[in-house]
RODO-2510 file (C-alpha; in nm, 4 decimals, decimal comma):
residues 440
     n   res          X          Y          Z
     1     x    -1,3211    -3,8548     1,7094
     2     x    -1,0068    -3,7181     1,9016
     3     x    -1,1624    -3,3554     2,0877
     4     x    -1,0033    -3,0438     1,9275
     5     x    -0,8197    -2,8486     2,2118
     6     x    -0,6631    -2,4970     2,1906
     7     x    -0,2890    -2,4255     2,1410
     8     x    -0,0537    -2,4820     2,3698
     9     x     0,0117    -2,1683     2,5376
    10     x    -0,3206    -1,9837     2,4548
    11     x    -0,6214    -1,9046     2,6934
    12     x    -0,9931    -1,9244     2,6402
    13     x    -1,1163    -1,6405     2,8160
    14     x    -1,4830    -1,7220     2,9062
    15     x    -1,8073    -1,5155     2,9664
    16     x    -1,7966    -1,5839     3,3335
    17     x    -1,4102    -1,4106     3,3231
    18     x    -1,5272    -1,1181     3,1389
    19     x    -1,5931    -0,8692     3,3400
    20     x    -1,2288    -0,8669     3,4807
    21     x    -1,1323    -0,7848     3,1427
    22     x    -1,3261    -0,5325     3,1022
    23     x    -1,2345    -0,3862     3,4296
    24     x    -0,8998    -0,3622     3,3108
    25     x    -0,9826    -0,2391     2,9647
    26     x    -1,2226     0,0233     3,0794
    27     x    -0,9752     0,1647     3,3221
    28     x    -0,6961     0,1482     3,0950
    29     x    -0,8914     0,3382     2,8344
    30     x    -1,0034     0,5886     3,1220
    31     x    -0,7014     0,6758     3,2243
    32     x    -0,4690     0,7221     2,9157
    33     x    -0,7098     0,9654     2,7736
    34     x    -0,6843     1,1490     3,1101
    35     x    -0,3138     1,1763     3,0569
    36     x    -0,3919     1,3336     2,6597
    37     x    -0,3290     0,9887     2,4963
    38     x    -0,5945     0,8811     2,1911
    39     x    -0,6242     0,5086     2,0867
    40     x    -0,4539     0,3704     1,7923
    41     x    -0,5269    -0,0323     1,6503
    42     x    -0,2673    -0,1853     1,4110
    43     x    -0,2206    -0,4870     1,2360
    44     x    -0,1827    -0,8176     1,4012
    45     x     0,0792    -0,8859     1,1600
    46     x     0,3690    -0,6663     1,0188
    47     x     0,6020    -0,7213     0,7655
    48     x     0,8807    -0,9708     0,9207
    49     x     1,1874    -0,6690     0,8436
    50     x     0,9656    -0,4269     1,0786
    51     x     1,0704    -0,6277     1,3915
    52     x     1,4307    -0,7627     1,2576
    53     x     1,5013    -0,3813     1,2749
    54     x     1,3253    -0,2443     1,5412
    55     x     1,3276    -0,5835     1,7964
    56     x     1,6648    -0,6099     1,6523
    57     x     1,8169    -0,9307     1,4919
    58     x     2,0115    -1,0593     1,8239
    59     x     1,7562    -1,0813     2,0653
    60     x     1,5706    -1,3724     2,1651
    61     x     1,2877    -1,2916     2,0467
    62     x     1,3661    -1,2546     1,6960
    63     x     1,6222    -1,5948     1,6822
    64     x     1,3665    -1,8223     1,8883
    65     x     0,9961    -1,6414     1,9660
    66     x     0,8529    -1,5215     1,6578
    67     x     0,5353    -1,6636     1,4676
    68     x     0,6307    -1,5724     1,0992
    69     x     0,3983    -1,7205     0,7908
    70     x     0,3942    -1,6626     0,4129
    71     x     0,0949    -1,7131     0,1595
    72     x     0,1702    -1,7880    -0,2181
    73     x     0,3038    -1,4717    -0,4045
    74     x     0,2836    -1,2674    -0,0556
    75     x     0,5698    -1,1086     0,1735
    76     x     0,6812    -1,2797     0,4928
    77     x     0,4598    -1,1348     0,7676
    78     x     0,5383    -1,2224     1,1265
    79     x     0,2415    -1,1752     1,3900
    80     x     0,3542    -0,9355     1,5934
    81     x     0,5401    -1,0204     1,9749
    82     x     0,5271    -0,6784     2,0987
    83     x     0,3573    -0,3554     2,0205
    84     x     0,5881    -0,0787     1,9647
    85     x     0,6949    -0,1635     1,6249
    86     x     0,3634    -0,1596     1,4591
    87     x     0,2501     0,1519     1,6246
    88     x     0,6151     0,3166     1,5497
    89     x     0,5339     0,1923     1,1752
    90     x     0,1729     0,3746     1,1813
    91     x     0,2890     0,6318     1,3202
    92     x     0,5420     0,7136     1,0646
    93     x     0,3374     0,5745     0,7416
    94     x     0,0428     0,7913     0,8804
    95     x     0,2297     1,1198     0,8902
    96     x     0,1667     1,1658     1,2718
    97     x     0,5565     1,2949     1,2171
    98     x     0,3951     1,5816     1,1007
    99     x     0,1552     1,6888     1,3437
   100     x     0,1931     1,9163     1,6867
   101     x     0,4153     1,7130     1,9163
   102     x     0,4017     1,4808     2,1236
   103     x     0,2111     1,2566     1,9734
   104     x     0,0520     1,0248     2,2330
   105     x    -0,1154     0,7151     2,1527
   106     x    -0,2612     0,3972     2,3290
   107     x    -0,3207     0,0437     2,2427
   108     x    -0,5143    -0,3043     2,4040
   109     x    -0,3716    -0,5378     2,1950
   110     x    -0,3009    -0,9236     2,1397
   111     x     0,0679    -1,0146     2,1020
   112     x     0,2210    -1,3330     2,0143
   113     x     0,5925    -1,5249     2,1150
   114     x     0,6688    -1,8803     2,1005
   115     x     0,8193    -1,9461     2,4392
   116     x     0,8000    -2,1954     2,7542
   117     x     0,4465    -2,1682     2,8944
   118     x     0,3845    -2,1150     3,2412
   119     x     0,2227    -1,9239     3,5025
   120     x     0,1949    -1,5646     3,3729
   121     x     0,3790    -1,6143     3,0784
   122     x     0,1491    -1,7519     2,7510
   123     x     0,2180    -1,7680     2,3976
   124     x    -0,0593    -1,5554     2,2768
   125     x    -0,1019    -1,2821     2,5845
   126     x    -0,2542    -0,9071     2,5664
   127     x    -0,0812    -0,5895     2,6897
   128     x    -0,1985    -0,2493     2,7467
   129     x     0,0222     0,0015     2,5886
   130     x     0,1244     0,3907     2,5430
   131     x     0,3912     0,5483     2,3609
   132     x     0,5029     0,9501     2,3660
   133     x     0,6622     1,0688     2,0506
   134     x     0,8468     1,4073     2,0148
   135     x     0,9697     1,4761     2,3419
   136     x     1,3131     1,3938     2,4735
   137     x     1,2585     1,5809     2,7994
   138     x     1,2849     1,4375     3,1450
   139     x     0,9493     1,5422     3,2404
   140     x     0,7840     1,2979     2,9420
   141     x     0,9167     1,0493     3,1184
   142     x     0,7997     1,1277     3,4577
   143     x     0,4362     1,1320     3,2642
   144     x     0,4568     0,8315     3,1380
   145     x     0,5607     0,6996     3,4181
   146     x     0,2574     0,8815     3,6475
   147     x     0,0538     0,7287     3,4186
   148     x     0,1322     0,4203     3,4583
   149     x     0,1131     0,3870     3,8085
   150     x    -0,1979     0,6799     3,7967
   151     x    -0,3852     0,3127     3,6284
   152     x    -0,2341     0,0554     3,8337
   153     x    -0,3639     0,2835     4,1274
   154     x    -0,6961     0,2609     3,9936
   155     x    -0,7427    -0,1448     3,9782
   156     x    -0,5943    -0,1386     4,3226
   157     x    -0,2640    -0,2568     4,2564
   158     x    -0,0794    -0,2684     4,6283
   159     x     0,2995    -0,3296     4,7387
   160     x     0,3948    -0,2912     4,3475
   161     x     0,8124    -0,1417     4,3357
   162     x     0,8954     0,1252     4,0815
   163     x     1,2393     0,0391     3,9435
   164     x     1,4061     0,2896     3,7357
   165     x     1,7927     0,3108     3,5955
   166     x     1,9261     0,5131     3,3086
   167     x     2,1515     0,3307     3,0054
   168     x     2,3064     0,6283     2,8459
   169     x     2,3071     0,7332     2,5374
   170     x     2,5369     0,5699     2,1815
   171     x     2,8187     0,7473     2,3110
   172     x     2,8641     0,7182     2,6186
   173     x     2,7075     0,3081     2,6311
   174     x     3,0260     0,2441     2,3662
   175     x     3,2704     0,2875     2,6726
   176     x     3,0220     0,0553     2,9018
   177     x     3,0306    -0,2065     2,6054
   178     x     3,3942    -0,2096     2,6246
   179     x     3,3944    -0,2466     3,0196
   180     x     3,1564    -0,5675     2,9768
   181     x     3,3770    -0,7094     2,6995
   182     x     3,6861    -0,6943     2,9465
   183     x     3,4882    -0,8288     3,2240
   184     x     3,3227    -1,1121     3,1095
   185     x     3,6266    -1,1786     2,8733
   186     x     3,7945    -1,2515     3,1592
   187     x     3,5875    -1,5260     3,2527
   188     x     3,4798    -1,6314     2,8689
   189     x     3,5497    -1,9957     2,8905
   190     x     3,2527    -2,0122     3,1927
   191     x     3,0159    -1,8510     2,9795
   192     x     2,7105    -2,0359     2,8123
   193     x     2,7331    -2,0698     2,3682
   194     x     2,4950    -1,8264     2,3809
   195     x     2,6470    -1,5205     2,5788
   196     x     2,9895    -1,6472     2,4195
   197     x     2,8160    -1,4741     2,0721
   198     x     2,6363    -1,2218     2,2491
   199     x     2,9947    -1,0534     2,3808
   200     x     3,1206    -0,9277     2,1324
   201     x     2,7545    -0,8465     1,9280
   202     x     2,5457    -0,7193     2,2176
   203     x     2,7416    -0,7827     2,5700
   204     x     2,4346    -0,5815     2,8078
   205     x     2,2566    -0,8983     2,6962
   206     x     2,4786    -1,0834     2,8998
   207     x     2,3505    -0,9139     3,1615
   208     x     1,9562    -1,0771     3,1252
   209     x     2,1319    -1,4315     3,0972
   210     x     1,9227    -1,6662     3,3150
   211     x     2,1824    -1,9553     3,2942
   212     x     2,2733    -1,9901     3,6520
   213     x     2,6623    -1,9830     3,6195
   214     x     2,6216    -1,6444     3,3927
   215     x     2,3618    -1,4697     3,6418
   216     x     2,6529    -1,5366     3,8960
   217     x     2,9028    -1,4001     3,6899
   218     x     2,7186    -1,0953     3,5583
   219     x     2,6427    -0,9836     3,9970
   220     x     3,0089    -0,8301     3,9973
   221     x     2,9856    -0,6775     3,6250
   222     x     3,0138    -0,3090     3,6072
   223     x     2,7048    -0,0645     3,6097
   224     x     2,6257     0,1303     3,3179
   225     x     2,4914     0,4345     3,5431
   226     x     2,8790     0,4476     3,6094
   227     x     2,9333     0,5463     3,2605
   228     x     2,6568     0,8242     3,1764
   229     x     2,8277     1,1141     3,0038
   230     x     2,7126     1,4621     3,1609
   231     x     2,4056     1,5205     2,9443
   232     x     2,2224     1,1595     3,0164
   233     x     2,3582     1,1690     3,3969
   234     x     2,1392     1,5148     3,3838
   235     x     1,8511     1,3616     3,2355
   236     x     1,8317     1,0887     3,5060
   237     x     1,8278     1,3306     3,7870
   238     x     1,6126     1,5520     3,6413
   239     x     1,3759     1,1948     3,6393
   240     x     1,4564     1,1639     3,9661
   241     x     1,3248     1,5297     4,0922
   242     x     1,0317     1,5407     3,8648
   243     x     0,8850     1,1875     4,0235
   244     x     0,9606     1,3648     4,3574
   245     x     0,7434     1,6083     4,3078
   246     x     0,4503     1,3998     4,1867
   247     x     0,4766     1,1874     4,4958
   248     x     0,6100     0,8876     4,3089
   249     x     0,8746     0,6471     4,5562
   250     x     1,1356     0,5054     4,2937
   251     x     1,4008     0,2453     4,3603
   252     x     1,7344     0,2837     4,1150
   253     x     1,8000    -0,0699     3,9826
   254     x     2,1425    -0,0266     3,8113
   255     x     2,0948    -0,4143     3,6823
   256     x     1,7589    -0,3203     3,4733
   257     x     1,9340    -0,2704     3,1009
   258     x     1,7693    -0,3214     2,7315
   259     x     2,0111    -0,4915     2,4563
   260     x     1,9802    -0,2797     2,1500
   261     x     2,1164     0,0132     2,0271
   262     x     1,8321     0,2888     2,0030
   263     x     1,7133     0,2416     2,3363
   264     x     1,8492     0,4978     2,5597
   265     x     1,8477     0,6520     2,8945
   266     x     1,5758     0,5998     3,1066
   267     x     1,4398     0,2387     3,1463
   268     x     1,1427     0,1456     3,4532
   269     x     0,9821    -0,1796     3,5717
   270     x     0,6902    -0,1618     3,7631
   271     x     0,7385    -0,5409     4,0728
   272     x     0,4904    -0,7138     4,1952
   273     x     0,6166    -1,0035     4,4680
   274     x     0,2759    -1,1610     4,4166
   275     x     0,3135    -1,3376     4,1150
   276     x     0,6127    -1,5132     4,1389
   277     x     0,9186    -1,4947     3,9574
   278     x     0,7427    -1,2988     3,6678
   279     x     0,6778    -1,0331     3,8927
   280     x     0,7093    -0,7907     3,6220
   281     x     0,3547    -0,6149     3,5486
   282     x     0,4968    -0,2985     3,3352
   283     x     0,8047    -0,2211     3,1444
   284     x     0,9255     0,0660     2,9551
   285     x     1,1858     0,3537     2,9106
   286     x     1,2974     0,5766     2,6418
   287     x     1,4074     0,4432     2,2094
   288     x     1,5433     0,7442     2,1131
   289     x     1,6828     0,5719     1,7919
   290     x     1,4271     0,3601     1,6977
   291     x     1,1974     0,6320     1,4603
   292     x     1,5639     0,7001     1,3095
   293     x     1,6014     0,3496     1,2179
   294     x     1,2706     0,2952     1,0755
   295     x     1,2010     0,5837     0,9070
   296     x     1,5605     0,8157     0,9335
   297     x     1,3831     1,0934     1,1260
   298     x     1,5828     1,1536     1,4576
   299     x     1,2320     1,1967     1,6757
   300     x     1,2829     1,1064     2,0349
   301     x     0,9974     0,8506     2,1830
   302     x     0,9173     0,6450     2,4777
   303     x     0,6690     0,4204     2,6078
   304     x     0,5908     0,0908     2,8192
   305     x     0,3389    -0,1972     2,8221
   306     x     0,1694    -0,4287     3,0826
   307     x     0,0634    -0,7822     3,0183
   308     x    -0,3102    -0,8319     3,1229
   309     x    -0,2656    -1,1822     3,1828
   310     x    -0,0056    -1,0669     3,4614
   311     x    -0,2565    -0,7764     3,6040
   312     x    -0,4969    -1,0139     3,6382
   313     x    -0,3096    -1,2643     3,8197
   314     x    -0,1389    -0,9981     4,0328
   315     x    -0,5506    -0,8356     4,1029
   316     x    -0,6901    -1,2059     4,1996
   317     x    -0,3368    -1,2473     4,4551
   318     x    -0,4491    -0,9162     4,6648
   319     x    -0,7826    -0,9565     4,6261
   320     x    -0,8541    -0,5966     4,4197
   321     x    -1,2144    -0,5627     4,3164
   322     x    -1,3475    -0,6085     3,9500
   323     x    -1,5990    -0,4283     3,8070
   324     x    -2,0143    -0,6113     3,9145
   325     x    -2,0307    -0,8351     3,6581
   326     x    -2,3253    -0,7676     3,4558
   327     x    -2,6545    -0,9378     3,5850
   328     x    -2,9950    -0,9722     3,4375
   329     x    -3,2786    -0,6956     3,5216
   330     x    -3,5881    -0,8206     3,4817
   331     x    -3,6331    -1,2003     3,3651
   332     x    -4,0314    -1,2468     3,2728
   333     x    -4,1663    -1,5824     3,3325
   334     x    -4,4933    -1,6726     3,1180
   335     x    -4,7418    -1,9694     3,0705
   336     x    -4,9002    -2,0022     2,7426
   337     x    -4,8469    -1,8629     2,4232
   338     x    -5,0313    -1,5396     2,4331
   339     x    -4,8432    -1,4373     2,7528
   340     x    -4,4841    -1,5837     2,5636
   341     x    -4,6519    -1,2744     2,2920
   342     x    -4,6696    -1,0504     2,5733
   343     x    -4,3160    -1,0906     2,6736
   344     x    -4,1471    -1,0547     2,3965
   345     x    -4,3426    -0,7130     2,3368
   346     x    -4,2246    -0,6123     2,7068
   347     x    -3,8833    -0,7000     2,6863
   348     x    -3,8298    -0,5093     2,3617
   349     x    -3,9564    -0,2340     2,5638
   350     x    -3,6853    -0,2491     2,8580
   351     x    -3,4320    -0,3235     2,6240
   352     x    -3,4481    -0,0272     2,3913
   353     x    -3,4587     0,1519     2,7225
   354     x    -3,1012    -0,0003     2,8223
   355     x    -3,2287    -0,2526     3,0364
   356     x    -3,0874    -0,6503     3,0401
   357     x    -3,3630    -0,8321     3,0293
   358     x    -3,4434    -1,2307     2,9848
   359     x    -3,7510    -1,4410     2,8675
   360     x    -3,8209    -1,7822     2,7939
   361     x    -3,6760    -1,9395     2,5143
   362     x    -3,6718    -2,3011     2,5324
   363     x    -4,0103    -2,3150     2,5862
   364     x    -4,0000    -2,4389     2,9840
   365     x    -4,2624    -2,4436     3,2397
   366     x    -4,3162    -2,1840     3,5323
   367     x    -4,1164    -2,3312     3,7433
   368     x    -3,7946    -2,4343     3,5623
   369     x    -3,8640    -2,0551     3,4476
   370     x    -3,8076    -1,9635     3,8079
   371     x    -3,5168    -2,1999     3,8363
   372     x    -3,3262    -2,0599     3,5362
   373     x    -3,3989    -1,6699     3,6976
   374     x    -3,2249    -1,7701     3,9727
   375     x    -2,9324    -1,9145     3,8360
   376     x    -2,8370    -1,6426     3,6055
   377     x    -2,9022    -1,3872     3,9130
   378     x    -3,1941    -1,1809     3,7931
   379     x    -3,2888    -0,9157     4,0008
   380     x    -3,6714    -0,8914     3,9722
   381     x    -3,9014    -1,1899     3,7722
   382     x    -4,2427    -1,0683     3,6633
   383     x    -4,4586    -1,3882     3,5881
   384     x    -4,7358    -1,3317     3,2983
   385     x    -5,0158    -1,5752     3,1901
   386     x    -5,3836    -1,5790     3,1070
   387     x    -5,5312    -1,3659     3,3953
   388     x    -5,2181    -1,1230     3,3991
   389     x    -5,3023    -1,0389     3,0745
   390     x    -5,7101    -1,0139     3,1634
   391     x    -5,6452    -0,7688     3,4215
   392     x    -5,3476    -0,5874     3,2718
   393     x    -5,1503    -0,6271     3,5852
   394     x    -4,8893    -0,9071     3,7146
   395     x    -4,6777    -0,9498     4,0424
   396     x    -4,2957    -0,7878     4,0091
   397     x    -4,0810    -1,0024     4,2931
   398     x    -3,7415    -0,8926     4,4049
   399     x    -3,5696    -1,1872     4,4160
   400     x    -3,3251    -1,0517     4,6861
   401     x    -3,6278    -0,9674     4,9418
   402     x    -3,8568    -1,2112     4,8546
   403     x    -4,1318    -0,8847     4,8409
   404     x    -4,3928    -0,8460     4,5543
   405     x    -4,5710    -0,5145     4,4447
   406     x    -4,8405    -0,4765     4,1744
   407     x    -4,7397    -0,3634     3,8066
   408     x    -4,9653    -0,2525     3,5146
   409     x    -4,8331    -0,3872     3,1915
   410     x    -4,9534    -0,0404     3,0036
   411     x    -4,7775     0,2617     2,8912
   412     x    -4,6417     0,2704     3,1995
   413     x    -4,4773    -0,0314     3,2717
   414     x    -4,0960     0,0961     3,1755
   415     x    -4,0948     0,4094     3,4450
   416     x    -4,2697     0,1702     3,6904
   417     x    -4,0442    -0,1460     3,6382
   418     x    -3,7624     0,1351     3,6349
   419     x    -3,8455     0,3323     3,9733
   420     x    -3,8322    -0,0438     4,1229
   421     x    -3,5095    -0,1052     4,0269
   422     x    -3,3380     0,2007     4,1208
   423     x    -3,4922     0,1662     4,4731
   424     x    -3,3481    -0,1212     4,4616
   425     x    -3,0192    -0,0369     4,4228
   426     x    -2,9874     0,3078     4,6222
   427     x    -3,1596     0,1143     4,9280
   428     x    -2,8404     0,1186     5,1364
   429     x    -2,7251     0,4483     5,0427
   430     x    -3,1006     0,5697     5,1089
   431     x    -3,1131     0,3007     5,4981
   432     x    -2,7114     0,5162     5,5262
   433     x    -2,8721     0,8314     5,5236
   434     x    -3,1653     0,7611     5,6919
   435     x    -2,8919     0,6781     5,9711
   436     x    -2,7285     0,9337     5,9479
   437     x    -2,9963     1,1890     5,9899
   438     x    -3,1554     1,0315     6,3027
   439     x    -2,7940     1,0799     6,4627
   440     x    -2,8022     1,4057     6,4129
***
């Protein structure tokens, strides 16, 4: 029978991985709800019109990337490549719209694109996201943007480039349009099929071409920060000052740019150079227009998102710590069926108390007990049989130290088995002090 393997482009993330997940998670969560934002979960599928209008019809994603599925007498639902859409979507259907602005919201969510596998880049990948509705002032931005980093700070992120450039506004982006038309007009004949439709559609999408001979002719193209009208020229600087004052170093990249229409002003990429060429870990920036164009409110909003995939990649390349992963407290060791009894009645014990605690279950003698204890890293192994349970006390060994000490399996066998372990694990911050205080 041929072996079932998972889909090209997907990852199996396994229990011995976990814990850098939930490093990330954990600090994710920690930290947007320090900056005022509250979780939100949507749908792993949307409508398929939610993301032709909000993704927008001409980009890449839409034409080439995008799971969609039907079921008999259903609509055409397309799992979702990106979060902002379904959150914009709950946001409006849910009457958020209504409440005291901003509205600030976070996500950990599973996304999905059908596009060329490789390192950092997966079909099915996970981002950590935030969006601000309400505000359209420069400052939101500078909060977003503090938050961002505020979180990449706290996993340890080093040597990671904050890239920031502004692309106007509708009215002042129609004059930049016309500038690219003229341009790469110029040189039409040497463009790819592709960026031959996108000039006259959507020409800043010339400018993320990665066809060689179009990358070469976009380096000389003109810069749409020489085209902001007074008002989004303001904006920018005022960006500028406020992530001055919070201490935040900033390159302007005049070459970042986003294709569609209700994206405006100020867009941001957070670099890494230790991933390779998808060195990207965060993008974001302002879609003034989008709420308009789902729902015909005009309410400003802004946001970004980091693939995990990526921040775990970039974590492992500079060697950032992950949270201990979890290891076994106590793992009790019996011989014969009474002590097995005894166990169980002990570990129920520990466990309501919060405690991870193993026992046999398959049934093994005392020593490939003593094996398996070590191999799954238990701290302490308590061994019980027949004259353990006679005398109503058994040996607890710390498996780091080798060193036993008596234990009474009474009443007071939780505080006990507890004071051992916490001694345990303040004994260099207890041998530190101890240090300390004879220098003195």
């Amino acid at each position: 029978m041929a072996m079932i393997q998972r889909p090209k482009g997907t990852a199996d993330m396994l229990p011995a991985q976990a814990y850098k997940w939930h490093t990330i998670e954990k600090l994710a969560s920690e930290t947007a709800e320090q900056y005022g934002f509250r979780e939100i979960r949507v749908p792993a599928f949307e409508e398929t019109g939610l993301f032709l209008r909000s993704v927008g019809e001409t980009t890449d994603v839409v034409q080439k990337e995008m799971y969609t599925v039907t079921a008999t007498g259903d609509s055409e639902f397309t799992l979702r490549p990106e979060g902002t859409a379904g959150v914009m979507r709950a946001v409006i259907e849910n009457g958020l719209l209504n409440e005291a602005f901003p509205q600030k919201v976070y996500y950990l969510i599973n996304c999905f694109r059908h596009e060329n596998v490789q390192k950092g880049r997966l079909r099915e990948f996970h981002q950590f996201g935030c969006e601000m509705v309400g505000s359209a002032d420069a400052k939101a931005d500078a909060d977003v943007i503090s938050m961002a980093k505020s979180f990449m700070d706290r996993i340890g992120l080093r040597d990671i480039e904050l890239n920031i450039n502004s692309i106007g506004c509708p009215t002042c982006r129609a004059k930049y349009q016309q500038a690219l038309r003229d341009y790469f007009g110029a040189r039409r004949d040497e463009l790819c099929d592709t960026c031959k439709e996108r000039l006259e559609k959507n020409p800043m999408r010339l400018l993320d071409c990665k066809s060689p001979i179009c990358k070469e002719i976009g380096k000389n193209a003109p810069l749409i920060i020489d085209y902001l009208c007074d008002e989004c020229s303001d904006h920018f600087e005022k960006l500028k000052k406020y992530l001055g004052l919070m201490g935040i170093d900033f390159v302007v990249n005049p070459k970042i740019v986003r294709g569609l229409d209700y994206y405006t002003r100020t867009v941001f990429e957070f670099i890494s150079k230790d991933i390779g060429a998808q060195g990207t870990v965060c993008g974001g920036g302002r879609y003034d227009g989008l709420i308009e164009e789902l729902s015909g409110k005009a309410v400003p909003a802004l946001g970004f998102a980091m693939g995990i995939e990526r921040l775990i990649l970039t974590m492992e390349a500079q060697n950032c710590d992950f949270m201990e992963e979890k290891t076994c407290d106590l793992y009790i060791a019996s011989m014969g069926d009474e002590a097995v009894d005894k166990s169980m009645e002990l570990a129920m014990k520990l466990r309501d108390e919060g405690f991870f605690v193993e026992y046999d279950l398959m049934g093994r003698g005392i020593k490939p007990q003593m094996k398996y204890a070590g191999k799954i890293g238990a701290k302490f192994v308590l061994v019980i049989g027949s004259s353990e349970l006679e005398t109503g006390c058994a040996k607890l060994k710390n498996m780091a130290s080798g060193e036993q000490a008596d234990i009474k399996l009474d009443d007071s066998f939780v505080d006990n088995f507890s004071n051992a372990l916490m001694a345990e694990m303040f004994k260099d911050i207890d041998g530190e002090m101890a240090a300390l205080l004879g220098k003195e």
